[in-house]
C-alpha positions as CSV (number, residue, x, y, z in Angstrom):
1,X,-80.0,-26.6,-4.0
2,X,-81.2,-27.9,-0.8
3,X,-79.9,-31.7,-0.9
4,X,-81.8,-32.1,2.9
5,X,-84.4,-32.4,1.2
6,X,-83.1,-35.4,-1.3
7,X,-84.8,-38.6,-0.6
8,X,-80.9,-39.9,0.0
9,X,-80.2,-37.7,2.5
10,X,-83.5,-37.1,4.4
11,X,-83.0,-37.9,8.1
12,X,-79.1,-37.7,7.4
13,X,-79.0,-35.0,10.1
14,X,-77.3,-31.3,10.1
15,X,-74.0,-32.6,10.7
16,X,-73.9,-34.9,8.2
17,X,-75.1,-32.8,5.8
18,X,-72.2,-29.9,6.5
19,X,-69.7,-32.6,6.3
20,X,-70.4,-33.8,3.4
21,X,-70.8,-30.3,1.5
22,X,-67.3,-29.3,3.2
23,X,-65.9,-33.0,1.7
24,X,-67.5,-31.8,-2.1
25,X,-66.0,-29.8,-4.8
26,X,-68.3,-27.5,-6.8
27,X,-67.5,-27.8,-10.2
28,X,-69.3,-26.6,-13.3
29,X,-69.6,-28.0,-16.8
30,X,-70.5,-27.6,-20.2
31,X,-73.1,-29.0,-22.2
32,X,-71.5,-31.8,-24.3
33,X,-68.8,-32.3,-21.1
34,X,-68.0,-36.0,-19.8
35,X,-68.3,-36.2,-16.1
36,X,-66.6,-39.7,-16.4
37,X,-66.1,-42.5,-18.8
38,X,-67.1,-46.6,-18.0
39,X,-63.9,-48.3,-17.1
40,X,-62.6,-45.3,-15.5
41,X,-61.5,-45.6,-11.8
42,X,-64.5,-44.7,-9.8
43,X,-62.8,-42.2,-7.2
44,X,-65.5,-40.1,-6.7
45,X,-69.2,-39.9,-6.6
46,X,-70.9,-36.3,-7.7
47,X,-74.3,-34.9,-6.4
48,X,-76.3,-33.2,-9.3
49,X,-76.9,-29.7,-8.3
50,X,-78.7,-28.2,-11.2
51,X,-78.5,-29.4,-15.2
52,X,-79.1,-32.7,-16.8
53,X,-77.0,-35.4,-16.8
54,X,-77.4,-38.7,-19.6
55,X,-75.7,-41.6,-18.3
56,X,-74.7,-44.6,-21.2
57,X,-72.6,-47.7,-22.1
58,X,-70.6,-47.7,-25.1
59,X,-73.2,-45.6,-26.9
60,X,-73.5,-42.1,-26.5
61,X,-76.3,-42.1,-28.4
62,X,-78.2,-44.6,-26.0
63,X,-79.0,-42.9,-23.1
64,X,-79.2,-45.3,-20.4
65,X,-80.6,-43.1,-17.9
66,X,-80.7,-39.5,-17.5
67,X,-80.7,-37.2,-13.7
68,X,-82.4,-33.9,-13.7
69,X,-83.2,-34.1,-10.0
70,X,-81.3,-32.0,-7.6
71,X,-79.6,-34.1,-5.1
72,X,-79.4,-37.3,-6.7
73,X,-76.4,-38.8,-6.7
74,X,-74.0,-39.7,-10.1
75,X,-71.3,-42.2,-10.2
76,X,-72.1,-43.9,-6.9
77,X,-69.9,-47.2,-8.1
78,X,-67.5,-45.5,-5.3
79,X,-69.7,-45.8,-3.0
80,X,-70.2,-49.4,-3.6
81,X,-67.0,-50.8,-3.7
82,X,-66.5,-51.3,-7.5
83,X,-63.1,-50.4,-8.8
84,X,-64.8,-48.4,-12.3
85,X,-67.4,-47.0,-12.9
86,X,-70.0,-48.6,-14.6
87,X,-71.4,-46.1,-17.2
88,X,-70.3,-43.0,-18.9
89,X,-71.7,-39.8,-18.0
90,X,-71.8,-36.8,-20.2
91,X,-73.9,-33.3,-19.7
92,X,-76.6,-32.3,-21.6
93,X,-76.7,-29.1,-20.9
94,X,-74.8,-26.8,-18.5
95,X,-74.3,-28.7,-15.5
96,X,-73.2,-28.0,-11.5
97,X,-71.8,-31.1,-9.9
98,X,-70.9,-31.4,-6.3
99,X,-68.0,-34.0,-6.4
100,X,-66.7,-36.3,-3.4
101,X,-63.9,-38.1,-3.3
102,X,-64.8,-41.7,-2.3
103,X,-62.1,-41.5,0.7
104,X,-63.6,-38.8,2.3
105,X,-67.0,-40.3,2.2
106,X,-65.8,-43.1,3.8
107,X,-64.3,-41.3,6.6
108,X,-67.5,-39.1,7.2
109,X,-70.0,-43.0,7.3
110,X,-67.4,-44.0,10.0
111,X,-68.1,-41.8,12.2
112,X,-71.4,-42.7,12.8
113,X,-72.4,-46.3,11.6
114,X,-75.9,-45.4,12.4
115,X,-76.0,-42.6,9.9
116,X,-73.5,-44.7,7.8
117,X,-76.1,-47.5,7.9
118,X,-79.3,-45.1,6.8
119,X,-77.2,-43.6,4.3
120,X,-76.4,-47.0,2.7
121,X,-80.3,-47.9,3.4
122,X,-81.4,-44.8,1.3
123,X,-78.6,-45.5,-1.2
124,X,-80.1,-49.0,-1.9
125,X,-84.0,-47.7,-2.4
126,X,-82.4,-44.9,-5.1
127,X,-80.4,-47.8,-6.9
128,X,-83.1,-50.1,-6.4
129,X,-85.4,-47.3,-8.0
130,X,-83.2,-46.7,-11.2
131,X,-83.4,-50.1,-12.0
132,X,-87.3,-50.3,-12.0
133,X,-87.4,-47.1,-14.3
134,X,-84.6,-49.5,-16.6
135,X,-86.4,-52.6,-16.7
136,X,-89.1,-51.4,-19.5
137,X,-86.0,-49.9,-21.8
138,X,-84.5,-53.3,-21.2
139,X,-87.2,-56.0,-21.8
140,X,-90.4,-54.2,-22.4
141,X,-92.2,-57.9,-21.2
142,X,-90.8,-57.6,-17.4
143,X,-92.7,-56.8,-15.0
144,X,-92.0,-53.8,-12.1
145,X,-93.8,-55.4,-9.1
């Protein structure tokens, strides 16, 4: 996996980018495995690798939103500030997560506020483009401008 080419960390530079996969832990899961549970404290953020990952509420059964795209991130309430996370994630198939611990992120985006401050930019247009591919599950009659 080549997560330069992301769209969250394109322009991140070299040195970010070897930070940040010296910060992560490689870990592999099952199918069937649960990355995290809502209400869980949201220590980490993971970078999907390879594999499928269905994120959902109190429903396992309603998938809220599911990754299958190298480099995007999962779990990115730490990033964010919030205290849990948000949604439950559980593997659909076999699965390779990189996984950062929210301190360490931290530490690497104050180093260089300008980086910091692009990373948070790209951040936003991912988030921003989840919740345009939610708004038809969640009230077919709104409209994605």
């Amino acid at each position: 996996m080549q997560i330069s080419q992301s769209d969250l960390f394109i322009g991140l530079g070299h040195h970010f980018l070897k930070e940040l996969i010296l910060a992560a832990d490689k870990i592999a899961f099952q199918a069937g495995q649960i990355v995290f549970r809502e209400d869980e404290p949201a220590d980490y953020f993971y970078i999907l690798a390879s594999g499928d990952i269905q994120l959902y509420t109190t429903d396992p059964q309603r998938v809220i939103h599911s990754s299958q795209t190298a480099g995007e991130i999962i779990g990115w309430s730490s990033l964010i500030g919030r205290d849990c996370y948000s949604l439950s994630a559980v593997c659909a198939g076999p699965t390779v997560l990189l996984r950062v611990e929210q301190e360490r992120m931290n530490a690497i985006l104050a180093r260089d506020h300008e980086i910091g401050a692009l990373f948070f930019r790209h951040l936003a247009g991912a988030l921003g483009n989840r919740l345009l591919q939610l708004y038809p599950r969640v009230s077919p009659t709104v409209a994605t401008q």
